[in-house]
LOTORTI-877600 format. One line per field, with one value per residue (C-alpha): residue number from 1; x, y, z. Coordinates in nm, 3 decimals. Example, Ala and Ser with C-alpha at 12.3 -4.5 7.8 and 13.67 -1.06 7.14 Angstrom:
REM LOTORTI-877600
i = (1/2)
east = (1.230/1.367)
north = (-0.450/-0.106)
up = (0.780/0.714)
REM end
This chain:
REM LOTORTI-877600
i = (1/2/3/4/5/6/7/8/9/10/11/12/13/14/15/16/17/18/19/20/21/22/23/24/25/26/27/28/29/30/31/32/33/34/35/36/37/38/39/40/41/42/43/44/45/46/47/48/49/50/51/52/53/54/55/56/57/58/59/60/61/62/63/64/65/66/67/68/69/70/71/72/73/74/75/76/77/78/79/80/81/82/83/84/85/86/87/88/89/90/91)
east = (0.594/0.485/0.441/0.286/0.357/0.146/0.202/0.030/0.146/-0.048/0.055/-0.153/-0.185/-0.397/-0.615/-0.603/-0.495/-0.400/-0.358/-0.298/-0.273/-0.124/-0.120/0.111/0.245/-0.072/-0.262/-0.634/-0.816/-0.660/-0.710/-1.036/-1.092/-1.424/-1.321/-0.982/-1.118/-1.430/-1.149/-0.903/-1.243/-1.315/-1.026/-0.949/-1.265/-1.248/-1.442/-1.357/-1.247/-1.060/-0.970/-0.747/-0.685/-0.427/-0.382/-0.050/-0.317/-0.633/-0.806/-0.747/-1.104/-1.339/-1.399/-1.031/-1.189/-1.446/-1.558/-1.900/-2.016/-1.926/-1.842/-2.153/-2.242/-1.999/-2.096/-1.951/-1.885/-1.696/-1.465/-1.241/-1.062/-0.719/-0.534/-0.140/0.097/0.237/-0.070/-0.200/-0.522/-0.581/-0.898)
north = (0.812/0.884/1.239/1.337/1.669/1.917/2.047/2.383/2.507/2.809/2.923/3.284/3.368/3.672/3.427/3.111/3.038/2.697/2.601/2.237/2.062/1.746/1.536/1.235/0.997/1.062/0.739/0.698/0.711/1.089/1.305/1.262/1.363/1.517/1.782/1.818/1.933/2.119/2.363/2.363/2.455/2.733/2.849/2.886/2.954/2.790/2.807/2.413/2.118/1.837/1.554/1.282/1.017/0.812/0.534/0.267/0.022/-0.063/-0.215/0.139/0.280/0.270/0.710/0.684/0.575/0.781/1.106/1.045/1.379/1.687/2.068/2.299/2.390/2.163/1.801/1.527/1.515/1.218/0.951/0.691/0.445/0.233/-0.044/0.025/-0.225/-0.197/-0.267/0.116/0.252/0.593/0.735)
up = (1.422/1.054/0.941/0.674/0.428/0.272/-0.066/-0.248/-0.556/-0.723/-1.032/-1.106/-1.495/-1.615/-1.836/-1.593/-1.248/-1.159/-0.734/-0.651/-0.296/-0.232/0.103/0.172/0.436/0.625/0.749/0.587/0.928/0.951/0.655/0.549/0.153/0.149/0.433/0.238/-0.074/0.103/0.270/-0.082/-0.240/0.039/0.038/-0.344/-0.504/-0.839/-1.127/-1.224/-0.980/-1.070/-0.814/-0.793/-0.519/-0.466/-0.253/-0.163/-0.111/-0.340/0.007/0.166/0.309/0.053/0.056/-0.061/-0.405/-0.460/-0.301/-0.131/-0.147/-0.394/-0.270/-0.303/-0.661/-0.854/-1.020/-1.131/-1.536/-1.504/-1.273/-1.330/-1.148/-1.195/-0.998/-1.046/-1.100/-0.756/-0.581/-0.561/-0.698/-0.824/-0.904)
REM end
């Protein structure tokens, strides 16, 4: 049985707070992204997003390479997308 691990790291500063969550081990068809960084962004509050998937697999689910929808009142200023040499993609 795979498990996979949560990770949150916050790091408070009086002129800028930085909180980061990372998920791995978890199979595709059971974390989905958008929900993922819906509750990180309820949950934090921030000011400025930045995401990054990554995947073992560049054939993994296709919302694995690009988030199909953005949280409430941020866009997109830019995206970007790379195969690694192992056979993973990160975007």
């Amino acid at each position: 049985l795979d498990t996979g691990l949560i990770t949150i790291h916050i790091t408070p500063e009086s002129h800028q707070s930085y909180a980061s969550v990372e998920i791995s081990g978890f199979a595709e068809d059971l974390v989905d992204p958008v929900n993922l960084v819906a509750q990180a962004v309820s949950i934090f509050a921030p000011g400025r997003l930045s995401v990054t998937l990554s995947v073992d697999k560049a054939g993994a689910k296709e919302t694995w390479g690009a988030l199909p929808a953005l949280p409430n009142g941020f866009g997109l200023m830019g995206a970007s997308s790379t195969l690694s040499p192992c056979g993973g993609k990160v975007c």
